[in-house]
C-alpha positions as CSV (number, residue, x, y, z in Angstrom):
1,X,25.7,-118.3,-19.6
2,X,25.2,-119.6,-23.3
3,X,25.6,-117.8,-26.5
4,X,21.9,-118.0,-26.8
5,X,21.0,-116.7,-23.5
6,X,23.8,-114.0,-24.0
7,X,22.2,-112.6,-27.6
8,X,18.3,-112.8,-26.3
9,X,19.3,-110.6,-23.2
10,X,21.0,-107.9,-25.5
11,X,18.5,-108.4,-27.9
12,X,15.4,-107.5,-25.0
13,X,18.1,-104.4,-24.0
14,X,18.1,-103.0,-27.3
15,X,14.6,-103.4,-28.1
16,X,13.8,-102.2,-23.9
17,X,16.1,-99.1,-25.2
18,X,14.3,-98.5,-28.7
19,X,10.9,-98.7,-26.9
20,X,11.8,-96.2,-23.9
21,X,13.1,-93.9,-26.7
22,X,10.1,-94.0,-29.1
23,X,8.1,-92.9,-25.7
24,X,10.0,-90.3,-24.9
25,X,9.9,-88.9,-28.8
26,X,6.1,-89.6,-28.4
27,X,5.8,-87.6,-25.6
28,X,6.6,-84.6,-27.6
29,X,3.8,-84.6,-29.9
30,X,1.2,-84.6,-27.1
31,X,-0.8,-81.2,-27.9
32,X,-0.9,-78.8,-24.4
33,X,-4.0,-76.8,-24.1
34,X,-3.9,-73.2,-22.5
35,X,-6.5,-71.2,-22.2
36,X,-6.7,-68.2,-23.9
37,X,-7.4,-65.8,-21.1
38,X,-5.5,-66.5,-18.2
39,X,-6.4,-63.5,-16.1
40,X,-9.5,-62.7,-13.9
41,X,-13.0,-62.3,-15.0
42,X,-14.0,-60.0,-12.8
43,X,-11.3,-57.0,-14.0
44,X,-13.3,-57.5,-17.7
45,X,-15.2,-54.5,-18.2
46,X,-15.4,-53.7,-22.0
47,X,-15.6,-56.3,-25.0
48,X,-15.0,-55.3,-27.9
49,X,-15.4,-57.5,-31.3
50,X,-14.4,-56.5,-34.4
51,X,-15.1,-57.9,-38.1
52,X,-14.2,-56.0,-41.1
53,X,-15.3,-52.2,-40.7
54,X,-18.4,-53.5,-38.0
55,X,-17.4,-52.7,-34.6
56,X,-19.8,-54.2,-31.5
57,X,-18.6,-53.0,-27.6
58,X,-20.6,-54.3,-24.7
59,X,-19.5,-52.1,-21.8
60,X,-20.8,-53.4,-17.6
61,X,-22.6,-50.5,-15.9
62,X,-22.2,-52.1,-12.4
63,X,-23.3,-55.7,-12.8
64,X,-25.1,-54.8,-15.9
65,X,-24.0,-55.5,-19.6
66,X,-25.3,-52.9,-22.3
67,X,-24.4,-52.7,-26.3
68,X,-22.3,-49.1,-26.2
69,X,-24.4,-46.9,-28.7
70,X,-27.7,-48.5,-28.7
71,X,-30.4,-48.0,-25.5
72,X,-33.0,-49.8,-27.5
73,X,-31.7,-53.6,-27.2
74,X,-31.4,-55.6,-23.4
75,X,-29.0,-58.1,-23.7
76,X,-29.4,-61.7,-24.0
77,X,-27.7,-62.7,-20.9
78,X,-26.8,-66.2,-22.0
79,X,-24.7,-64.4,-25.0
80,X,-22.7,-62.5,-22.2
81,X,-22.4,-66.0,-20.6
82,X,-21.2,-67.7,-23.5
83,X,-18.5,-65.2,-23.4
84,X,-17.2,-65.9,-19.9
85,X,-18.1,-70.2,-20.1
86,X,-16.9,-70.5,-23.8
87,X,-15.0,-68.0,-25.7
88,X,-12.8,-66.9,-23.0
89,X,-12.1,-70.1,-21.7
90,X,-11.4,-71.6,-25.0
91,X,-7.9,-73.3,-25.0
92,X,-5.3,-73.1,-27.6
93,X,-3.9,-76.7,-29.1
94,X,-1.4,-77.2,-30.9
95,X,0.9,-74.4,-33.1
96,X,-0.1,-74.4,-36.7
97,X,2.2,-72.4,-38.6
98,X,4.6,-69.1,-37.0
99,X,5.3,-67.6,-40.4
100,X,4.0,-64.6,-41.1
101,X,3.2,-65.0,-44.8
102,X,0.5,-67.9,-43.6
103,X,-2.0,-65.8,-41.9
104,X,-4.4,-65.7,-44.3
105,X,-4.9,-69.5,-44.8
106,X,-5.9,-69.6,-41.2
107,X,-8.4,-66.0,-41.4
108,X,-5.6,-64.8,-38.6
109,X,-4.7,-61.8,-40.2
110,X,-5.6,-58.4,-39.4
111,X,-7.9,-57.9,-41.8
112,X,-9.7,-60.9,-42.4
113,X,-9.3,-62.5,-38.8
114,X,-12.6,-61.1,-35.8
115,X,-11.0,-59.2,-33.0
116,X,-11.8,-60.5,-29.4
117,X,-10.1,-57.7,-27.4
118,X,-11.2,-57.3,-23.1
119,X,-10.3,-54.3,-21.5
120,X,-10.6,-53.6,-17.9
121,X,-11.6,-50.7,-15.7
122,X,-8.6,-48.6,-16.6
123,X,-9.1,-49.1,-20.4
124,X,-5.7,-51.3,-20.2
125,X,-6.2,-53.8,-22.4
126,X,-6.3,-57.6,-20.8
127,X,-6.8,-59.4,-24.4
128,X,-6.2,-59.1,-27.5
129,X,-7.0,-62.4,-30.0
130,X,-7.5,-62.8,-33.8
131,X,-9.9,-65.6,-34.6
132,X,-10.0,-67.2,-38.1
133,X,-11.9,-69.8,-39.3
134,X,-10.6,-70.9,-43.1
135,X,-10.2,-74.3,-44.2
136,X,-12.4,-77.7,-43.9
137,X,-11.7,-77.9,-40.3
138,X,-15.5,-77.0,-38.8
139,X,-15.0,-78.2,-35.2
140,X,-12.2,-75.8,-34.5
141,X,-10.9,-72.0,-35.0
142,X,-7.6,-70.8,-35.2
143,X,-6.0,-68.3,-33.0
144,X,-3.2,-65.5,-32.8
145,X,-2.5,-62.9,-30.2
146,X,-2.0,-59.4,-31.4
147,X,1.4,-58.4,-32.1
148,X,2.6,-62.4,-32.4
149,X,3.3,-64.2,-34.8
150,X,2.3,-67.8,-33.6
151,X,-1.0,-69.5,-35.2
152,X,-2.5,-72.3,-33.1
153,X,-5.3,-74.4,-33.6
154,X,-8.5,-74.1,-30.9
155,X,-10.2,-77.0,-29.0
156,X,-13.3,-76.0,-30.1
157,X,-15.3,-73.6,-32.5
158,X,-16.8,-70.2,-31.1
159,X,-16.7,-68.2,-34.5
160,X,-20.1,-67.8,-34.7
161,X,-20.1,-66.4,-31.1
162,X,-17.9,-63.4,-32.2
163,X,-21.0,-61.5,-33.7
164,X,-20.6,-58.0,-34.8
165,X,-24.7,-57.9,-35.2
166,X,-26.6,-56.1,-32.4
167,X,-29.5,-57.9,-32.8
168,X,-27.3,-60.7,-31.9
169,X,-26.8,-60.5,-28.4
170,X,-30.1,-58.1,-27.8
171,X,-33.2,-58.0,-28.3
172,X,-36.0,-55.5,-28.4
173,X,-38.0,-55.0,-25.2
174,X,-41.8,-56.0,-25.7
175,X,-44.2,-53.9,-25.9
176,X,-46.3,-53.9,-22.8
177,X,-50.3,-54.6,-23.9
178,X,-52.0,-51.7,-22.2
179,X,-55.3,-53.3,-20.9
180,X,-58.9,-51.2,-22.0
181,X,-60.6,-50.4,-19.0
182,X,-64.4,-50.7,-19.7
């Protein structure tokens, strides 16, 4: 074997090395998703979102959905189904920050941040997220869990969907036209 052939085969080893190295470290940065609700959707049986002092609860009543504390709206049913195709399966990216002191650049803390909390049957309660939505990122939220400290960034952006507004996710019933007899 030559000199030449000796130093070009430990020169392709080396470089074979560094490059099986820089995938490995590469590997790392790949952002996981998890969804933020992991448990099933049929033991959901209050939602409760909070924003500020405004409180909204839907309660089910069987198979039903109602707004606790207001008879006078029916539900939009493709709000409750936004709940259970978007904002419960929304997955969590990658981790932002884990320091406390951070929350508010994010809208994560507890009193700037909308409270997603599901309960089941019992009361016990299933979820509990903070949402925030701060900074010039518009396609995605960010996301804590109650009583942790970890920030991560969502996949997608269901802010708006986390409306304390009744009139949101009902509407009044129409008035049925009584028809004159002649």
């Amino acid at each position: 074997m030559t000199n030449s052939l000796k130093y070009g085969l430990a020169s392709f080893a080396v470089i074979l090395l560094l490059f099986l190295y820089n995938q490995k470290s590469q590997d790392s940065y790949n952002a996981s998703t998890v969804e933020i609700f992991d448990g099933n959707e049929e033991d959901i049986s209050r939602i409760k979102i909070t924003e500020n002092n405004n409180i909204l609860e839907l309660a089910k009543e069987d198979t039903l959905w109602t707004i606790t504390g207001n008879d006078s709206l029916l539900i939009n049913d493709n709000k409750i189904d936004n709940i259970f195709n978007k904002i419960i399966k929304t997955k969590r990216e990658m981790l932002i920050t884990s320091k406390e002191e951070k929350w508010g650049r994010f809208g994560v803390d507890d009193s700037t941040g909308k409270h997603f909390i599901l309960y089941d049957q019992e009361n016990n309660e299933l979820l509990h997220v903070i949402f925030g939505n701060k900074g010039q990122d518009f396609q995605h939220n960010y996301i804590r869990k109650n009583k942790s400290s970890d920030v991560y960034r969502t996949d997608s952006n269901i802010f708006f969907m986390l409306n304390t507004t009744p009139t949101y996710w009902g509407t009044l019933p129409k008035k049925e036209e009584k028809l004159e007899v002649e």
